[in-house]
N, C-alpha and C positions, 0 to 999 in steps of 0.2 A: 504494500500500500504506500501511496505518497505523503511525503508531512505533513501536507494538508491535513489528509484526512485521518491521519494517527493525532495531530494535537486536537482534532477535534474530538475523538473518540477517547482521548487519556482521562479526560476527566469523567467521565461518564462510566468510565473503567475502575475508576479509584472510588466511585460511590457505589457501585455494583458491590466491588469488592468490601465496602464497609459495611453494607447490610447483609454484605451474607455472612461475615464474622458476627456484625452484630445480631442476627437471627439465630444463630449456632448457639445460644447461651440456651436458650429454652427446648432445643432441639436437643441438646445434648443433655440436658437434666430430665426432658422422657424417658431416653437415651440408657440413663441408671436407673431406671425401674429396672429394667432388663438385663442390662450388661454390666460387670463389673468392669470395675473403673481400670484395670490392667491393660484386660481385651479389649476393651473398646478401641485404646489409646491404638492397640498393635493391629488392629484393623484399619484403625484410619491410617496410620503414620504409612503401616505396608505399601493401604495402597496406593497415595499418594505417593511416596517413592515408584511405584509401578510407573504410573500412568507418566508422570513427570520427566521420568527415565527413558519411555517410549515418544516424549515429545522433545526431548535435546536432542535426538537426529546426531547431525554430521559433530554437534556438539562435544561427542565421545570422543572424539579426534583429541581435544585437550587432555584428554584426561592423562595424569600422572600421579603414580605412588601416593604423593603427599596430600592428595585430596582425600585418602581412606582418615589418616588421625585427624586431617582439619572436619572431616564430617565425624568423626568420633567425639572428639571438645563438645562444637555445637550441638550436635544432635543429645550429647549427655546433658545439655543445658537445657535443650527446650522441652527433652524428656521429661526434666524432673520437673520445671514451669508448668507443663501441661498436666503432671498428677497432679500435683498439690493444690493446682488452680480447681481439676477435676473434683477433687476426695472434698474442697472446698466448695465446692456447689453445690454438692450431697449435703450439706448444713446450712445452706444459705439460700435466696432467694435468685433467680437469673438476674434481676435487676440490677443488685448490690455486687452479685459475684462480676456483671459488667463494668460497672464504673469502676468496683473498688481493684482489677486489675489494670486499669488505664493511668492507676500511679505509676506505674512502673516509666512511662514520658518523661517524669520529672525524678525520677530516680538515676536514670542515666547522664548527667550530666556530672552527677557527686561520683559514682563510681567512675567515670571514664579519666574523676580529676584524678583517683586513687593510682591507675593504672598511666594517663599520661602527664601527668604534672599538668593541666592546665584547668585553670581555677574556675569554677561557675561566676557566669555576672548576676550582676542585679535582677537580669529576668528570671531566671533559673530561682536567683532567693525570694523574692516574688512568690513565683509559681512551687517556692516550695511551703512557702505561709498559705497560701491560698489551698492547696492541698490540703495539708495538715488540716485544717481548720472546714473543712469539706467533709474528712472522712473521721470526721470528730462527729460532726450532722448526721452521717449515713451510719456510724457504726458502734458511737457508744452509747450503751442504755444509759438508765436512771441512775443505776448506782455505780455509771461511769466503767463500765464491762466492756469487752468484745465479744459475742458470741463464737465460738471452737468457728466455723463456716469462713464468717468473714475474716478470722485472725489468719485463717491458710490463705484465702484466697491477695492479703496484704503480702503474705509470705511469698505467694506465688509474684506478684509483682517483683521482690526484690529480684528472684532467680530470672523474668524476662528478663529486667535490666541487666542481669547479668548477660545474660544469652547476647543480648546485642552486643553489650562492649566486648564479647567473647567473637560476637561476628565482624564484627569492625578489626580484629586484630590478626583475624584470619584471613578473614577473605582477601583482600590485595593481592589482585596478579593473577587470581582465578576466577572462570565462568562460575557467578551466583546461581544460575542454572544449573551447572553440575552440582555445585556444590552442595547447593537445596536439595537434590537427588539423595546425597549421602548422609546427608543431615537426616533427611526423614526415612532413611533405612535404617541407620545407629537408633534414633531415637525407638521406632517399630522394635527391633531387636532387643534394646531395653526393656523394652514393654513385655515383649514376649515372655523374655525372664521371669519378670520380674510377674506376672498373670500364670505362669509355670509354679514358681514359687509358693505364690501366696492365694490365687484364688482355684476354683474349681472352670472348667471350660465351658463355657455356659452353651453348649451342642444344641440343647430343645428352645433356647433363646434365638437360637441363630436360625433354626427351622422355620419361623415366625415371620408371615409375610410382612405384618406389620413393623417389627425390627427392623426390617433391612433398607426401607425407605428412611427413616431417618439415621441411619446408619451410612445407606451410598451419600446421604447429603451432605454430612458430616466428612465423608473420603474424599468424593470429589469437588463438589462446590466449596464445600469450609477449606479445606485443603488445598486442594491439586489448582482448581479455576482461581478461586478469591487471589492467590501466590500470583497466579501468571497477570491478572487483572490486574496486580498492584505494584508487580515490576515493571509492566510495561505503563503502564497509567503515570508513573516516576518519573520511567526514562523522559518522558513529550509531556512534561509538565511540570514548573516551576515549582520547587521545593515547597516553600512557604504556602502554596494553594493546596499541594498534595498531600502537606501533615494537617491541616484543617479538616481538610475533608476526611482522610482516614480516620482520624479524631473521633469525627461521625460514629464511630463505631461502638462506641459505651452508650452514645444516643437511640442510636436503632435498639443496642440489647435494652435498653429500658422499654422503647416502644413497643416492642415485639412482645416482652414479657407482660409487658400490660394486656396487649388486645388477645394475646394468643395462649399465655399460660395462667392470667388470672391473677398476677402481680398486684397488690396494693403497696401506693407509694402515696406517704405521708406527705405533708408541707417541709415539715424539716428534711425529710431523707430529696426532697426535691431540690433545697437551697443547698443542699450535699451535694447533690449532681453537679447543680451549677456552677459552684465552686472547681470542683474538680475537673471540668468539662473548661472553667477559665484557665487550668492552671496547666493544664494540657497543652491547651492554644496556646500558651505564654510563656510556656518551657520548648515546645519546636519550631514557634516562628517569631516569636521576642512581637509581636506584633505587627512585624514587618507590612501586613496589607493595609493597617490603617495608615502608618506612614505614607506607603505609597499611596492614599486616595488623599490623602492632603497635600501632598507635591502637588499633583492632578489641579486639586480645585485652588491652591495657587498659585 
């Protein structure tokens, strides 16, 4: 296709991609009636790896040794993100479990200082008050508690953050398309284990016509499509528009889990959202599009 019509279709690419991560919060919490939290992960992870592996093509040509331990690292990070985010859903609401892992935006800035020596600004310390004080609204009770659910699903934010500064250290120099390949076969293979290990194989689950639809949607759409939707949506579109809009993504799981899982959201758990959904915006684009509408209009 010509650039034309790839920058037209990047952004439309990048909100496709947000709502179907952010629909997956409630798809995947049917999801655990059924499946234990292990097998699910090594179902999806697998076949994402499949499908993803059968679309890099002449892609393999790159391939080299060094991309099996660089998809071992990541794929052990987004592994463990993805249980703990999981095992965190099984206690918590799709709603909460949405927003309260989109800290993870403003978590990465403090870890990447750890790993590169370079200091968060003002926006980042911002968006790290504004957080804080967000999921203060959404997640402590009366007597100033966390519930077990949402205490994982903060957990699970730090380990994304992690994951990312873990993928920024790696990837340089290599196809993110391969590399995404092997990331989600280490993580799948994790999974495997670790569902080997600890749970039973849920066979008469899996027999289930009902199971398997929000199961392929979880493999391929949450997975396999939302990835390619949102690398390509990147590439043909200005940074600062493309972290707004994927943003969207804690917003959809709220809406979705409203209309479609029966989610009640308080006034306070909403001025939580809000909070966090600024602090978001304010950790991956410092504001940068208001700036630029005020150049404009002077």
């Amino acid at each position: 296709m010509s650039e034309k019509i790839m920058r037209k279709l990047a952004k439309p690419m990048l909100f496709a991609a947000a709502f179907i991560w952010g629909s997956s919060f409630f798809v995947m919490k049917d999801a655990l009636d059924a499946l234990p939290v292990q097998y699910l992960l090594a179902i999806r992870f697998t076949t994402g790896a499949l499908l993803l592996g059968l679309l890099c093509g002449k892609k393999w040509r790159s391939f080299t040794p060094d991309y099996l331990w660089r998809g071992a690292v990541i794929g052990g990070m987004l592994y463990t993100a993805y249980s703990v985010q999981t095992y965190g859903l099984a206690l918590t609401t799709p709603s909460k479990n949405a927003f309260l892992t989109a800290v993870y935006c403003v978590l990465v800035p403090f870890l990447y200082w750890a790993f590169a020596r370079i200091k968060p600004d003002r926006y980042h310390l911002l968006a790290a008050a504004l957080c804080v004080t967000g999921v203060g609204l959404v997640s402590l009770s009366g007597d100033l508690t966390v519930n077990p659910g949402d205490g994982l699903t903060l957990l699970c934010a730090v380990f994304y953050a992690m994951h990312i500064v873990c993928v920024a250290k790696t990837s340089p120099g290599k196809d993110i398309y391969l590399l995404t390949v092997f990331q989600f076969a280490f993580a799948g293979a994790f999974a495997w284990v670790g569902g080997a290990l600890t749970e039973r194989f849920p066979a008469q689950a899996l027999a289930k016509p009902e199971i398997l639809l929000p199961l392929a949607y979880l493999a391929v759409m949450a997975t396999t499509v939302a990835l390619l939707f949102q690398n390509v949506g990147q590439v043909w579109s200005d940074p600062a528009s493309a972290s707004v809009i994927l943003s969207l993504e804690s917003v959809f799981g709220v809406l979705c889990s409203v209309l479609f899982a029966g989610d009640r959201v308080s006034g306070r758990m909403l001025a939580g959202f809000a909070l966090i959904f600024a602090a978001v915006v304010c950790s991956e684009t410092k504001f940068s599009f208001l700036r630029k509408k005020e150049a404009e209009i002077s």
